[in-house]
C-alpha angles and dihedrals in degrees: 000000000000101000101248093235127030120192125195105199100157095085121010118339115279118183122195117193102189100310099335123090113224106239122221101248086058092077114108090230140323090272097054090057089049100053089049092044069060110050101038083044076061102035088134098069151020106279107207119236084238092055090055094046094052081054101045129015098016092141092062129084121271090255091039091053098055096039088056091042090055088048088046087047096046092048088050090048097049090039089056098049113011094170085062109105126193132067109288093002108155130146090190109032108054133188105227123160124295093019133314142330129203106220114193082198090192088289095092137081118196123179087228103058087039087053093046086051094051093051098044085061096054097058095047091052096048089044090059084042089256087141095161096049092037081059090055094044097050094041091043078061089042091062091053091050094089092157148322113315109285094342090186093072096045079149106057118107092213100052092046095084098045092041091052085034084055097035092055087050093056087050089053088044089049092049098047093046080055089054093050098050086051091050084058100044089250091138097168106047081049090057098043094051092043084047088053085050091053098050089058096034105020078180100057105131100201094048085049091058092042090057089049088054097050089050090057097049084056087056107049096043087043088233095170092194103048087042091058087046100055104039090049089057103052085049091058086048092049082060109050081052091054103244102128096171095043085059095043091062088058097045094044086050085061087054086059092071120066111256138167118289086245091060089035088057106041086047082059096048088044103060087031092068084035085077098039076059090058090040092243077139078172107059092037091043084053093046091054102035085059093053093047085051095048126083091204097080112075115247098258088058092044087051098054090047091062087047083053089041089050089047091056091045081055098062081061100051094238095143103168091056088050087053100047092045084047088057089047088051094045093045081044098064103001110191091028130115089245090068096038082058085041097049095042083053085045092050091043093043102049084062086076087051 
């Protein structure tokens, strides 16, 4: 039987009245959405009168306040189920003391109960070594995360808990369906999930090992692809934690094995704008200047490296320079992205002129 409402709360809101979506321009008013995003946020439990009124009308009168909540309440009531006759009928928004409840009663469907489902599972499943079954469950909870839980209100002091509450599950999802993929040998599907984890967490101390343990087994098997993977990115997330030399030593031990001119080049762009970031303008002005100079690196890497040259010329203000090294980029790999990036700096810098 097709739940009579569905409700997407992960993303934006999303209502579903049978088959028909209820359209936005369908809500009785800002206010009335909002009271419902509140009371299914609460299903759980009984949500005050009071409580509501602090959310949502805490400028108005006592009197004014609960006279516009029992209207909001009417117009939810009739927008959920407008067939229901009789004053206050409701079989999904009920008056319980001290204020409302929403109550699914088995005729409701919500993402987030579904997500929570799907992860559960899969915990269940890796903990018994199912590790096939534990990866479709937990990507089967991946595909209903579209988004942060009601992404629309980021703002709104009663949907903060459940949407960090929601967020921190997804990291734990993500890091067990890492586990699961390097259970299995599936190096590279682990890397790229505990690489998701650390771009939302770049401290998250079992991605981090995952990651660790993905590079050894690089390592191990020889596996050249997956090594230069890995190691870049613990170098970007070296980085993000603000520990540029730290990231420097896994990008140069990538140096020590023999790779394509294109990688070789990107790992020296890469810890040569490491030190612009840390304002050593010599040393970063020597490293590009050495890939621009080289015919080694293939034209797209030695153009970047004279954007990144310019960047640094920048920092000292000597704009002219920036500009000229900005032309040399553009005429390099005209039509390129490099040169679009190049041409909007050159715009911005011959404004110093």
């Amino acid at each position: 039987m097709v739940p009579y409402l569905r409700i997407h709360l992960l993303g934006d809101l999303e209502l579903w009245r049978g088959s028909q979506i209820v359209l936005p321009d369908a809500w009785p008013g800002r206010k009335t959405c909002q009271l419902f995003k509140i009371l299914v946020t609460y299903r759980r439990r009984t949500v005050a009168s009071d409580e509501l009124i602090e959310w949502l009308w805490p400028d108005l009168s006592p009197d004014s306040a609960h006279n516009s909540l029992w209207v909001a309440v009417n117009h939810l009531r009739r927008l959920l189920e407008p067939e229901a006759t009789g004053r206050g009928a409701s079989s999904f928004i009920l008056t319980e003391l001290p204020g409302y409840r929403f109550d699914p009663g088995g005729r409701c469907q919500i993402d987030v109960d579904a997500f929570l489902d799907q992860a559960a599972s899969g915990r269940e499943q890796q903990r018994r070594g199912e590790w096939t079954a534990a990866i479709n469950s937990y990507l089967a909870a991946q595909a209903l995360y579209r988004g942060d839980y009601l992404a629309e209100d980021p703002y709104a002091d009663w949907a903060i808990p459940t949407r960090e509450r929601l967020r921190e599950t997804l990291l734990e999802l993500k890091d067990d369906l890492a586990g699961c993929y390097l259970a299995l040998g599936r190096y590279q599907e682990a890397l790229d999930q505990a690489r998701q984890v650390l771009d939302d967490d770049p401290c998250h101390e079992r991605a981090w090992r995952l990651l660790n343990d993905a590079t050894d087994w690089a390592e191990q098997e020889q596996d050249v692809e997956l090594l230069n993977d890995a190691q870049f990115t613990t170098g970007q997330f070296l980085t993000r934690e603000g520990r540029p030399a730290e990231a420097r030593g896994a990008w140069q031990e990538l140096l020590t094995h023999e790779q394509t001119p294109l990688f070789e080049g990107e790992v020296k762009l890469v810890i040569a704008m490491s030190y612009v970031h840390e304002d050593d303008y010599a040393t970063a002005s020597a490293a590009l200047d050495e890939i621009v100079s080289s015919d080694r690196y293939p034209d797209d890497v030695r153009a970047s490296a004279l954007v990144g040259r310019a960047h640094a010329l920048r920092r000292l203000n000597r704009w002219a320079d920036a500009v000229a090294l900005l032309d040399q980029a553009i005429d390099l790999r005209p039509g390129t992205r490099t040169a679009e990036t190049a041409a909007r700096l050159r715009s911005i810098y011959s404004r110093q002129l």
